[in-house]
N, C-alpha and C positions, 0 to 999 in steps of 0.2 A: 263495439269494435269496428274500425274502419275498415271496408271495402278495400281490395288491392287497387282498383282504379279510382278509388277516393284518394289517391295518394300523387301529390305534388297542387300547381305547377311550382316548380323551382327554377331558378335564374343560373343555376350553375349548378356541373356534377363533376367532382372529382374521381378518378378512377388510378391508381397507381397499382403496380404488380400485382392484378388480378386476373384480368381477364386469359392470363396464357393457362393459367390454372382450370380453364373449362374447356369441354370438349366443345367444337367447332361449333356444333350446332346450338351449346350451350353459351356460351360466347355472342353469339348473333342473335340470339333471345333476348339476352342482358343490354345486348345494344338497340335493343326494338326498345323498349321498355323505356332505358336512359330515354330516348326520342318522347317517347310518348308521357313520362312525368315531366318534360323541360317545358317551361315558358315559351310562348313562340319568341325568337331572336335569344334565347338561353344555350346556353351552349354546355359541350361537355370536354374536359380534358383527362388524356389516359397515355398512364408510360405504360409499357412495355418493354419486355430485354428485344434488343434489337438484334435478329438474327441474319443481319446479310454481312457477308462477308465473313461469318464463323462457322467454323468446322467441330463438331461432336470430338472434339477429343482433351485428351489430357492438359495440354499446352496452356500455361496460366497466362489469364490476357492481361486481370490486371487485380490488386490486393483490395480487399474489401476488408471494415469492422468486422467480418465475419472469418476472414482469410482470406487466400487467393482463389479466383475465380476463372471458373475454365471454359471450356467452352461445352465441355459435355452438362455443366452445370445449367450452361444457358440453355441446354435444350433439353435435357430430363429435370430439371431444378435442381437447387442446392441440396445435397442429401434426400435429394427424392427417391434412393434407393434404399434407405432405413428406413424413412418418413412419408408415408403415402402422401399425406396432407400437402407436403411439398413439391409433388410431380405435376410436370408441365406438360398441358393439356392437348397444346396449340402453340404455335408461333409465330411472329409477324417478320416483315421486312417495312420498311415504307410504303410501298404499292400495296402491299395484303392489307395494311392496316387502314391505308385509304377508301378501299374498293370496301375493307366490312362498314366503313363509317358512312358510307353512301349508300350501300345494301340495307341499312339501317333507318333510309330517311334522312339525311343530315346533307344542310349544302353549306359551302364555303368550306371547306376540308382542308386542312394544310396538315403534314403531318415534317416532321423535323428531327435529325440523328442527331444526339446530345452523346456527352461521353461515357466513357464506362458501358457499353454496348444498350443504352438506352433511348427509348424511341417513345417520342410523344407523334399524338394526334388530338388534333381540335375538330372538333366537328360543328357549327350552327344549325342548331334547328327553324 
C-alpha cells in the first residue's frame, strides 16, 4: 500500500462543487495537498457556487436539472436541510477564493464569475 505522500506528481486537478462542502479549515488542507501532489507548473482548477452578490433567501435565481435554485441553496446547499451530506461548509466570492489559492502555495491565480452563480479558480503551482 502507497504512502499518502507517495501520491502524485500530476499535471492537473480537477475540483468542481467540493470544496464549499468543507469546513474552512478543512478546505485549505485539501488545497495544501492539491499544491503538494501537482507537478511543478501543474496546475489545479475548481468551481465553486459563487456567492457575491446573493442573499440567503427564497428568491429563485435561476432553474436547474434539479429545479430552481435559490439563493438560500447557494449557501446552506441544495436540501442541506434533509441531507446532511449536502450542507455547505464555506463559501467563496472571487477574492476569498483567490487569497485560499495563494494561502495554499499557488502562483498565477486567476479566478473568473461564470453563469448560474458559478465561480472558477486556477491556481499554478
Amino acid at each position: 500500500m502507497a504512502n499518502i505522500g507517495d501520491i502524485g506528481p500530476f499535471d492537473a486537478i480537477w475540483c468542481s462543487h467540493s470544496l464549499e462542502h468543507l469546513l474552512p479549515i478543512d478546505g485549505a488542507q485539501a488545497l495544501r495537498e492539491f499544491a503538494r501532489v501537482l507537478a511543478p507548473g501543474g496546475y489545479v482548477m475548481i468551481i465553486v457556487p459563487d456567492l457575491e452578490d446573493v442573499r440567503p433567501t427564497n428568491d429563485v435565481l435561476y432553474e436547474s436539472g434539479v429545479g430552481p435554485i435559490t439563493g438560500l441553496h447557494l449557501f446552506y446547499g441544495h436540501d442541506g436541510l434533509e441531507n446532511p451530506h449536502m450542507l455547505h461548509r464555506t463559501g467563496f466570492m472571487a477574492v476569498t477564493l483567490k487569497d485560499a489559492l495563494e494561502a495554499a502555495g499557488f502562483s498565477k491565480v486567476t479566478t473568473q464569475r461564470l453563469n448560474n452563480y458559478n465561480l472558477l479558480g486556477i491556481g499554478v503551482k
